[in-house]
N, C-alpha and C positions, 0 to 999 in steps of 0.2 A: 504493500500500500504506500509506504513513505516511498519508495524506490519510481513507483507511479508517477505520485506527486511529484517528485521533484523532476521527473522528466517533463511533465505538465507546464511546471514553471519555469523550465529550461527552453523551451518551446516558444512559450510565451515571451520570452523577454527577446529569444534570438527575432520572433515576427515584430517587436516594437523597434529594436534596434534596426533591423531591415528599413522597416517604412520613413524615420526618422532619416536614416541616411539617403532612402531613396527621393528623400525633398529636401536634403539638402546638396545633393547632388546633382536634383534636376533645377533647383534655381542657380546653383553655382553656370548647370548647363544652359541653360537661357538666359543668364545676362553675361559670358561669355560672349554669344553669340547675337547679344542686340545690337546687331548694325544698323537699325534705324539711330537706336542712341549714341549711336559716334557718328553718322552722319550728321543729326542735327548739330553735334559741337565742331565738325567740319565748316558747315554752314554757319551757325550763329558767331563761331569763333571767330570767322575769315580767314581758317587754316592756310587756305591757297593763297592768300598775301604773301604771310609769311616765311613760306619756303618755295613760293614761283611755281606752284603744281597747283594743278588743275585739281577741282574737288574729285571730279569721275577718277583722274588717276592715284587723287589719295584713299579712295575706297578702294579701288583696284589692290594697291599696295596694302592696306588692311585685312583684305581677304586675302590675300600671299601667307601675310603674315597668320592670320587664324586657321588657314588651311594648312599651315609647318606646325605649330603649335597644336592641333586638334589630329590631327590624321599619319599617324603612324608609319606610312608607306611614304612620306612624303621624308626625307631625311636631308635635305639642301634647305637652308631658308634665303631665298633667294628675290628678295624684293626690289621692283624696275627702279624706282628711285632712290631708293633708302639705303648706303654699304651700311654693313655693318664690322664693328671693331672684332676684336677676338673676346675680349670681355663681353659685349652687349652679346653677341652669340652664344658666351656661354648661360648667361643669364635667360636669353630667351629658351635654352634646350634646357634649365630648369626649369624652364616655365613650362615648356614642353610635357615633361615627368611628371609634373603634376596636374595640367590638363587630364594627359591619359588616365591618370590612377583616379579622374575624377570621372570622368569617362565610363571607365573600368565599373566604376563603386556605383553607378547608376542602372549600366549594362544587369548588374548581378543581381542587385537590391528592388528596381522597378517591375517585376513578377510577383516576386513572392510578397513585397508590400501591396499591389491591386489585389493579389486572391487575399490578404488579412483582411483590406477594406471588404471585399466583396462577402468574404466569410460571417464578418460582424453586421453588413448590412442582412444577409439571409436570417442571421438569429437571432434581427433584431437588435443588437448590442451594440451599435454603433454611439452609444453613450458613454462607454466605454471612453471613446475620445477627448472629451469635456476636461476633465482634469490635466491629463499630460499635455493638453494643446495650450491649453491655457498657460501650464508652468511654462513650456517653451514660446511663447509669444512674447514673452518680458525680455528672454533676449533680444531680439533683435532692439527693441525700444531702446535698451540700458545702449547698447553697441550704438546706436545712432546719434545718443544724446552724448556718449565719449567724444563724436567723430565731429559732432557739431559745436563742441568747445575748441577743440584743436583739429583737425584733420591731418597738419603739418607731420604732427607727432604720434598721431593715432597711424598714419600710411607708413613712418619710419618703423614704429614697434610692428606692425602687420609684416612689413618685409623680414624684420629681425628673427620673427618667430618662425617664417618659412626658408626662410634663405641665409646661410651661414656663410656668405660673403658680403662685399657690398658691389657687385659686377650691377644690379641694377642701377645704378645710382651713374646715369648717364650723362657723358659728355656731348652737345649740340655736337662739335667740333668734328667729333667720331664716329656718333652715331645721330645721326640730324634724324632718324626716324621719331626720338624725342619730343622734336618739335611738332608734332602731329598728334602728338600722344599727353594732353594737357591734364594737367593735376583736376581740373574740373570736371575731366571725363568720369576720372579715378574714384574723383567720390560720387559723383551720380550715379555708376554701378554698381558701390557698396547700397547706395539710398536704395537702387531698383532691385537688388539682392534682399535687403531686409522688407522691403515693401511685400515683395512678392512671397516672402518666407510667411509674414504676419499675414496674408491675403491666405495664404493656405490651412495656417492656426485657426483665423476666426472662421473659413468655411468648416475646419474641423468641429469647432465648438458649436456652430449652427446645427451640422448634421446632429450632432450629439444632442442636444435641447431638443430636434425634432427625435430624434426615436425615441427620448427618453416620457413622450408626450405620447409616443405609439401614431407621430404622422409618417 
């Protein structure tokens, strides 16, 4: 019986840790990949003043760039206008490494967190969700309100904790891809990552208030 149990509860926490990761992995993967929201900082920015390219070719060159970083067969980052240094290359192939593991961690987790959801929706127990949505919604709020005191310093300790050099920390001179690449961009993906994180907590919490009502 206790032998049961505790596979029961081994069960349960590996389907919570799935779903959690499989949403934070899917909005890491979608604001990744919002090139609308770097177009507009292309556009509102007046990117193409600044380095004499055309906006169409600095989106071109962004998809160069998202297309080496995202896609594993792709092993050159080779962007039309942009050299890049030997540092800014290596920093971008660690950016690489963790695209893919994030990638990866989506790939795995996005199954088996739909059949959890889909499971607790057939038994009814999608109320289930209500409390742990709730705890993790305050993250992102706490993480927003850090970023909008300082962001300066909040973007340094973010790199500090993933990256154990300082190859990001780019020279115009070396790597002019930089200059397309604006700190305003930077935090508006953090804002659109937490947005979209807490967009998926209170739809969590909603479902859960309805089943818990039996709609």
């Amino acid at each position: 019986m206790l032998k049961t149990r505790l596979k029961v509860t081994l069960q349960w926490i590996a389907l919570w840790i799935a779903l959690f990761l499989a949403i934070i992995s899917l909005v890491i993967f979608l604001t990744i990949n919002s090139v609308w929201l770097y177009w507009l900082n292309v556009k509102l920015g007046h990117l193409s003043k600044i380095v004499q390219v055309s906006t169409g070719r600095i989106i071109r060159n962004y998809l160069q760039l998202l297309g080496y970083l995202q896609l594993p067969w792709i092993t050159r980052l080779d962007m039309m206008d942009f050299p890049t240094s030997p540092s800014g290359l290596q920093h971008f192939i660690d950016v690489k490494h963790l695209f893919l593991l994030n990638n990866g961690v989506l790939i795995v987790t996005i199954w088996p967190a739909i059949h959890f959801l889909r499971s607790l929706s057939v038994k009814k127990m999608l109320w289930k969700l209500i409390r742990p949505f709730q705890i993790a919604a305050v993250v992102p709020v706490l993480a927003a309100l850090l970023m909008l005191v300082n962001f300066n310093q909040f973007f340094i300790d973010f790199h500090k904790v993933l990256f154990r050099n300082s190859d990001w920390l780019f020279d115009p001179r070396f790597d002019p891809v930089i200059l397309v690449l604006p700190e305003s961009f930077f935090s508006q993906c953090f804002l659109l990552a937490f947005g979209l994180f807490e967009l998926i907590m209170l739809w969590g919490v909603w479902r859960g208030r309805r089943s818990f009502l039996g709609k």
